[in-house]
C-alpha positions in Angstrom: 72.6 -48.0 -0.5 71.8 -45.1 -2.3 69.9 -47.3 -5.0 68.1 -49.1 -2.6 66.9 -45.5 -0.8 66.0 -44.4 -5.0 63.6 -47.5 -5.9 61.9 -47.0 -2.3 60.7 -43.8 -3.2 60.0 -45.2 -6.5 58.0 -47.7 -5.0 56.1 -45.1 -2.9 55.4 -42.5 -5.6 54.0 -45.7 -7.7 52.0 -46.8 -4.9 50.6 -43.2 -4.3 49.4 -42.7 -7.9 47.8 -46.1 -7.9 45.6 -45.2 -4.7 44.7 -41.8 -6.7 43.7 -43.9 -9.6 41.6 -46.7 -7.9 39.7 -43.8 -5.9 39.1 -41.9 -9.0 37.3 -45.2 -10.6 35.6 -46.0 -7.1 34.7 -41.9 -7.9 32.9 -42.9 -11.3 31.5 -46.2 -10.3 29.9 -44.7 -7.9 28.1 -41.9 -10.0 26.8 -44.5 -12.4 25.7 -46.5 -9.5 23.7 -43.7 -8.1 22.4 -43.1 -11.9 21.2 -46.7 -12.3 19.4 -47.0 -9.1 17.3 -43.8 -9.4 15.6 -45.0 -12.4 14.8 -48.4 -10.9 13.8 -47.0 -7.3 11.3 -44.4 -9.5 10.0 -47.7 -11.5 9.3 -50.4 -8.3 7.4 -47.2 -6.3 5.1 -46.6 -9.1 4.8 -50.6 -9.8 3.9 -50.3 -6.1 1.5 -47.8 -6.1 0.0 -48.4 -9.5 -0.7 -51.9 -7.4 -2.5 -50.6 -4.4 -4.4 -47.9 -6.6 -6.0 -50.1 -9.3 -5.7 -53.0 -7.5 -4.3 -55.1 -10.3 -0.5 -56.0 -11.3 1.7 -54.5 -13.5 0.8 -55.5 -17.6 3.6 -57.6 -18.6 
């Protein structure tokens, strides 16, 4: 009984760390999420504007 009651709280400990794991790289996905789209939000308003102002497309 008493190894039964042991690998349950095995079990639990090993399932605890691997929740703090997967929301620690959730954690850093996220930042490098937020640091990809800035740059690209930035570029398609000025391709936007640059559009409307000069009233021609972007150079390719």
């Amino acid at each position: 009984m008493s190894t039964k009651v042991s690998s349950a709280r095995i079990g639990r400990k090993l399932q605890e760390n691997f929740k703090v794991l997967i929301n620690e790289i959730n954690k850093k996905v996220i930042t490098l999420d937020g640091l990809a789209i800035a740059p690209m939000m930035i570029h398609i308003s000025l391709d936007i504007l640059a559009r409307f102002l000069f009233n021609t497309p972007r150079p390719e």
